[in-house]
Backbone as numpy.savetxt, mean C-alpha at the origin, in Angstrom:
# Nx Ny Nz CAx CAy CAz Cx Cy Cz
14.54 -54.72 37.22 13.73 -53.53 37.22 14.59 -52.26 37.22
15.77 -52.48 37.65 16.52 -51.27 38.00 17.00 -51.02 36.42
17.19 -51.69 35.36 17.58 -51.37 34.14 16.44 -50.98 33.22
15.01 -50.77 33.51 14.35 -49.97 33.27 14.27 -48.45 33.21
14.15 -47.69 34.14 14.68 -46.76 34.29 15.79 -46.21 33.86
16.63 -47.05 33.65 17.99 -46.48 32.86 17.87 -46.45 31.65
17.43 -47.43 30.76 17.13 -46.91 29.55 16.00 -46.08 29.12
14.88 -45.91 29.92 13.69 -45.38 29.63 14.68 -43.48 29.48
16.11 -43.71 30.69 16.46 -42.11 30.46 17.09 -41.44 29.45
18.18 -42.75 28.50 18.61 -42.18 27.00 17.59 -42.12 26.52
16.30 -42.97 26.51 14.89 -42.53 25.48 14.65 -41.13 25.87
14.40 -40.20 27.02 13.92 -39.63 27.03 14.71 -38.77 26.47
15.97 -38.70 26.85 16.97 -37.53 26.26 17.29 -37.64 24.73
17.30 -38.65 24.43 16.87 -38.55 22.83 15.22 -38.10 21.81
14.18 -38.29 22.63 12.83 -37.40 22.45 12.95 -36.17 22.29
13.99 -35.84 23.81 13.92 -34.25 24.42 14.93 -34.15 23.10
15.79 -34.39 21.92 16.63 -33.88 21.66 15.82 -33.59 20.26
15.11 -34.68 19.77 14.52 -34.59 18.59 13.34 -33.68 18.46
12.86 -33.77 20.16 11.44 -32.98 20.09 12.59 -31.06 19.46
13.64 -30.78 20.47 14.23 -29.66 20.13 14.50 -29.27 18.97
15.10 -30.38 17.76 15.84 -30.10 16.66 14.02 -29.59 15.77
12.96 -30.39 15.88 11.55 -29.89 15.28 11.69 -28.62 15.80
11.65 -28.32 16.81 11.10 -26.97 17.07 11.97 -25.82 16.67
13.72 -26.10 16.68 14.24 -25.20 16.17 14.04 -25.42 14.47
13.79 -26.66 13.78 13.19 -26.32 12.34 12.46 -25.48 12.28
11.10 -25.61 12.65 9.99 -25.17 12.91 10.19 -23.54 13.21
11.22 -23.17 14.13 11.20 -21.51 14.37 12.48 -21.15 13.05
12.98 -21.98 12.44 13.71 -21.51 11.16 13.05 -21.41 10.19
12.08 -22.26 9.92 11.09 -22.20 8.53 10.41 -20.81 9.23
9.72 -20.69 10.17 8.71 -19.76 10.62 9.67 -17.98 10.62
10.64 -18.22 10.80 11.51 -17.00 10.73 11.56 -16.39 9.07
12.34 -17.32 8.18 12.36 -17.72 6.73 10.92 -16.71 6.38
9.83 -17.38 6.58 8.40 -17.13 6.20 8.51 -15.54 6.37
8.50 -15.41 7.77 8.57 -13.51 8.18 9.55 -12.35 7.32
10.70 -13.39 7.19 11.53 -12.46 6.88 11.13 -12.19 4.74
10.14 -13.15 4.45 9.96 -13.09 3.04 9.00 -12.26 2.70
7.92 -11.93 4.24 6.60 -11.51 4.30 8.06 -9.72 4.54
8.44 -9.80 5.17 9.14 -8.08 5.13 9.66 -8.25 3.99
10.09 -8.90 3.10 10.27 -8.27 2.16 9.61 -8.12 1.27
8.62 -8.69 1.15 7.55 -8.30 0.36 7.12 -7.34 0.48
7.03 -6.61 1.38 6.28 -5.19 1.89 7.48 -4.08 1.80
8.69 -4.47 2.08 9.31 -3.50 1.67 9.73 -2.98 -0.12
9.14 -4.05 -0.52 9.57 -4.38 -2.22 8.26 -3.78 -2.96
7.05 -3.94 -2.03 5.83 -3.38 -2.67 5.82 -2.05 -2.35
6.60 -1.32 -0.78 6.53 -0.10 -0.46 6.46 1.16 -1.53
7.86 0.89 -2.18 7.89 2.15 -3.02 6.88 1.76 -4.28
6.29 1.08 -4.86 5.41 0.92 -6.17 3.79 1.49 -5.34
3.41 1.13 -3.86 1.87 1.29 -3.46 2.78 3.11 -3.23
3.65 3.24 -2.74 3.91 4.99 -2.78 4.08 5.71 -4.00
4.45 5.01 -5.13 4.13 5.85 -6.58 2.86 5.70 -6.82
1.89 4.62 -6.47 0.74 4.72 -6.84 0.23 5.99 -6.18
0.33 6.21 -5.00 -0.72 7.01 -4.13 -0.24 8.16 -4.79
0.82 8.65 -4.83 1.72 9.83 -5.27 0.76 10.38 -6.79
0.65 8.88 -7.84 -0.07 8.98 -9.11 -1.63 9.55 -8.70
-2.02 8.94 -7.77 -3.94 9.24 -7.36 -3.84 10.71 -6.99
-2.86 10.97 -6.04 -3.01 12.70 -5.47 -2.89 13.26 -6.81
-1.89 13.22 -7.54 -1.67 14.00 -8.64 -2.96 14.17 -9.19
-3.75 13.31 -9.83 -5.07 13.18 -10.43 -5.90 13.78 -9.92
-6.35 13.36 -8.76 -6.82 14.74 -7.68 -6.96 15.76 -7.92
-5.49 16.06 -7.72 -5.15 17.62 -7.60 -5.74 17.89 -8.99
-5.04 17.14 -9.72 -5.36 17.95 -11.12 -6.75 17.91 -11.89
-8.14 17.02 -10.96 -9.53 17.18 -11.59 -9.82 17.92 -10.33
-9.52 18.34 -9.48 -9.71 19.93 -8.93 -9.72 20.78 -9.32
-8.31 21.08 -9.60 -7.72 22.06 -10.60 -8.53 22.40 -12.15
-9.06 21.53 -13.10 -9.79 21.68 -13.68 -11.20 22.13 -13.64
-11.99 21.38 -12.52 -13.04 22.03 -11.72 -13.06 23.22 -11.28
-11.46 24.09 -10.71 -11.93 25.53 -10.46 -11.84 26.10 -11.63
-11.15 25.61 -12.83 -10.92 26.35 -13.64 -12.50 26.49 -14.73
-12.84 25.63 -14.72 -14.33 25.42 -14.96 -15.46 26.48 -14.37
-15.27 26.13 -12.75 -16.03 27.10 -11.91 -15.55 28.77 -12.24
-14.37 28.88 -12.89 -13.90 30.24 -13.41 -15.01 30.80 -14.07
-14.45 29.94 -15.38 -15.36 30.81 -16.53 -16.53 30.67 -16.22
-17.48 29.77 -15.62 -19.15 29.64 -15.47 -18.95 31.19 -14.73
-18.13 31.65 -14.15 -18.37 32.82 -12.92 -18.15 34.26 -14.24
-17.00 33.88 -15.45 -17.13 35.19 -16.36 -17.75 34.98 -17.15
-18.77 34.06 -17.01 -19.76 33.95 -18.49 -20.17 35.14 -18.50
-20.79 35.39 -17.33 -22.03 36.65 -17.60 -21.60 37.95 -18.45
-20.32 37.91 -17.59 -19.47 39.31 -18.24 -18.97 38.77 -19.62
-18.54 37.96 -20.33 -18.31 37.64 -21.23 -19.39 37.97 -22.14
-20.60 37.60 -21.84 -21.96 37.35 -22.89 -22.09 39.13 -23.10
-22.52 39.45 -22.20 -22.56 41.16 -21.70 -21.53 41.83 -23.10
-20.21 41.69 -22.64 -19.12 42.38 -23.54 -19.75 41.85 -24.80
-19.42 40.71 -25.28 -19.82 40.05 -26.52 -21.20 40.55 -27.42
-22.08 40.70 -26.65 -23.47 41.24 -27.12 -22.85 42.58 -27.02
-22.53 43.17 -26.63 -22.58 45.14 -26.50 -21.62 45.42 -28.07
-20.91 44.32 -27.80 -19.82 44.84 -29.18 -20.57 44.45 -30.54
-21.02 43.38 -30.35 -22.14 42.91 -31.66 -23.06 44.10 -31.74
-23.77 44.35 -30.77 -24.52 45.48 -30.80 -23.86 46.72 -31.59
-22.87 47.22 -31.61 -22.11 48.36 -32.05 -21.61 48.52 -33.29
-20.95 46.53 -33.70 -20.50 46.15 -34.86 -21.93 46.52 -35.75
-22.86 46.29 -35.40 -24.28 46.23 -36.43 -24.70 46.91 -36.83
-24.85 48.29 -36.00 -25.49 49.24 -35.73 -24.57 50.41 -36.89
């Protein structure tokens, strides 16, 4: 009985050794994984920042068209005004 215990203890220290070598696989694949997931995000960083950079621009610039729009709707009046007075004068 006493040579029970003695071998049951290389079993265990060989479990405990194999259970370790899985788990340090296991946190090497799982590291691997993270470190592919940062680079993915750092590799997509600058392309999703030219995008956004591209959308503001667009923005800005169907704003920019819109006031310029909201311009002239604001000198129509005076436009029509001048335009008719001079027709008026040309005719006359």
């Amino acid at each position: 009985m006493r040579d029970a215990p003695a071998a049951r203890g290389p079993k265990l220290n060989a479990n405990q050794i194999t259970k370790a070598r899985a788990d340090a696989e296991q946190s090497v694949i799982q590291q691997e994984a993270e470190g592919r997931g940062q680079r993915f995000a750092f590799a997509r960083s600058p392309k999703a920042e030219a995008a956004a950079i591209t959308m503001k621009g667009a923005g800005v610039d169907a704003v920019r068209r819109g006031l310029l729009d909201l311009r002239r709707l604001e000198l129509a009046p005076d436009l029509t005004r001048e335009v008719a007075e001079r027709f008026s004068t040309v005719s006359s």
